[in-house]
Every structure is written in C-alpha cells, then in structure tokens.
Legacy VTK file of the C-alpha trace (Angstrom):
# vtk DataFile Version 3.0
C-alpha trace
ASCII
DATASET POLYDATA
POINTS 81 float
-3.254 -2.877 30.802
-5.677 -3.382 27.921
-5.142 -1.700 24.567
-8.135 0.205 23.894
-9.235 1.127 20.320
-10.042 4.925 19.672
-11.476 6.575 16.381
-8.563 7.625 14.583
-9.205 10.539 11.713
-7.666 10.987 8.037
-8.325 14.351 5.980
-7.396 13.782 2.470
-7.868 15.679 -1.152
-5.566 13.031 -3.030
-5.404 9.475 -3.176
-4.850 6.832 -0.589
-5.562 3.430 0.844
-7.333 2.516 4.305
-5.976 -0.859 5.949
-8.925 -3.313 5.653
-8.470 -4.636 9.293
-10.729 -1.790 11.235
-14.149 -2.334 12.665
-16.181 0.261 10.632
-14.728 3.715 8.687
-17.153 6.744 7.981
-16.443 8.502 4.773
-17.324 11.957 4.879
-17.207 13.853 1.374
-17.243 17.851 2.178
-15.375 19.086 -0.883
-17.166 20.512 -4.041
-16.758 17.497 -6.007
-17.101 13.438 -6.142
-14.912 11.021 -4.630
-14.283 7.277 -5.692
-14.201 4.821 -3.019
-12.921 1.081 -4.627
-12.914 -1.641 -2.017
-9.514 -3.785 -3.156
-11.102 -6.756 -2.105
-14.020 -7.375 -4.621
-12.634 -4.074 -6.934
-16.104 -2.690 -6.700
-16.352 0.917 -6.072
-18.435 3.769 -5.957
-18.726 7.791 -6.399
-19.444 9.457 -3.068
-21.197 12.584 -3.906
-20.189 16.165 -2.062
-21.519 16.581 0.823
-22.998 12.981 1.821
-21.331 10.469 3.958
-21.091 6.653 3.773
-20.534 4.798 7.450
-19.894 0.888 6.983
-19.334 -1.448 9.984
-17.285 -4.618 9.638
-14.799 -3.649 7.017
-12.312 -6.388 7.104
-14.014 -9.280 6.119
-16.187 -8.660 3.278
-14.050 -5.859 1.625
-10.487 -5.988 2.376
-8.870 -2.810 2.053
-10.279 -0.035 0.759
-8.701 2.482 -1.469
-9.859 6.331 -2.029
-9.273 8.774 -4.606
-10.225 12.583 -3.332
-8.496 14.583 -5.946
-10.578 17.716 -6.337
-12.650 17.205 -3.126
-12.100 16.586 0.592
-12.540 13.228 1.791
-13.140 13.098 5.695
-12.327 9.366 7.211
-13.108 8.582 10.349
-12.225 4.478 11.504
-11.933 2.500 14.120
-9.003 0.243 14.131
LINES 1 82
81 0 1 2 3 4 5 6 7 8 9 10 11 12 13 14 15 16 17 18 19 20 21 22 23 24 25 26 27 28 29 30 31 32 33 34 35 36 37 38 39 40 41 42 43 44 45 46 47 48 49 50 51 52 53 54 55 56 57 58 59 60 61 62 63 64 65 66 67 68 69 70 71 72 73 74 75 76 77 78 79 80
C-alpha cells in the first residue's frame, strides 16, 4: 500500500525548527506582532508581518531547514512532508 503524504499543521508562539525535507510549508502569521523566519541553509531570514502569509514550494533543496521564532505572535505552519 502506498504511503501517501497529507498536510500536516504546527501552531506555535515560541521558537522552533521545520525539517527542510517537505515539498512546500505555508507560514501563516495571525498574532499581533512579527515573526522571523531564518532558512538554516543560506542563514537568510525575514520578518513576516501579522496577519500576512508566506507559501513556498520546494523547500528542501534551496533552503534546508528552516527555523522560526514566534515569540509574541502566532505562527500558523502548514507543510507537506
């Protein structure tokens, strides 16, 4: 019987990493302040305003893992692994 992938969800309002090996991850930021998404990777990251949502497909290759810090907000992450 085949394995079949599903969306899998994480809430979070601390910090956290996301396994690099999924085929896309929507981040959904609907707490009252700014999140910091850093992909491990390349070390590049960026502030995710409230209430605005980032979708990227492909996350593996070109980013590695990605690691999240939602202190003071709520980060929404929905993936595909």
């Amino acid at each position: 019987m085949a394995d079949f992938a599903y969306p899998r969800t994480i809430t979070s309002t601390t910090t956290g990493t996301l396994d690099g090996n999924n085929s896309w991850v929507t981040f959904l930021n609907s707490g009252a302040g700014a999140c910091t998404i850093t992909f491990d990777g390349t070390l590049n990251s960026f502030s995710l305003p409230s209430n605005n949502s980032l979708t990227l497909p492909n996350i593996g290759r070109p980013y590695g893992d990605i690691s999240f810090n939602a202190t003071g907000t709520t980060l929404v992450i929905i993936y595909m692994a």
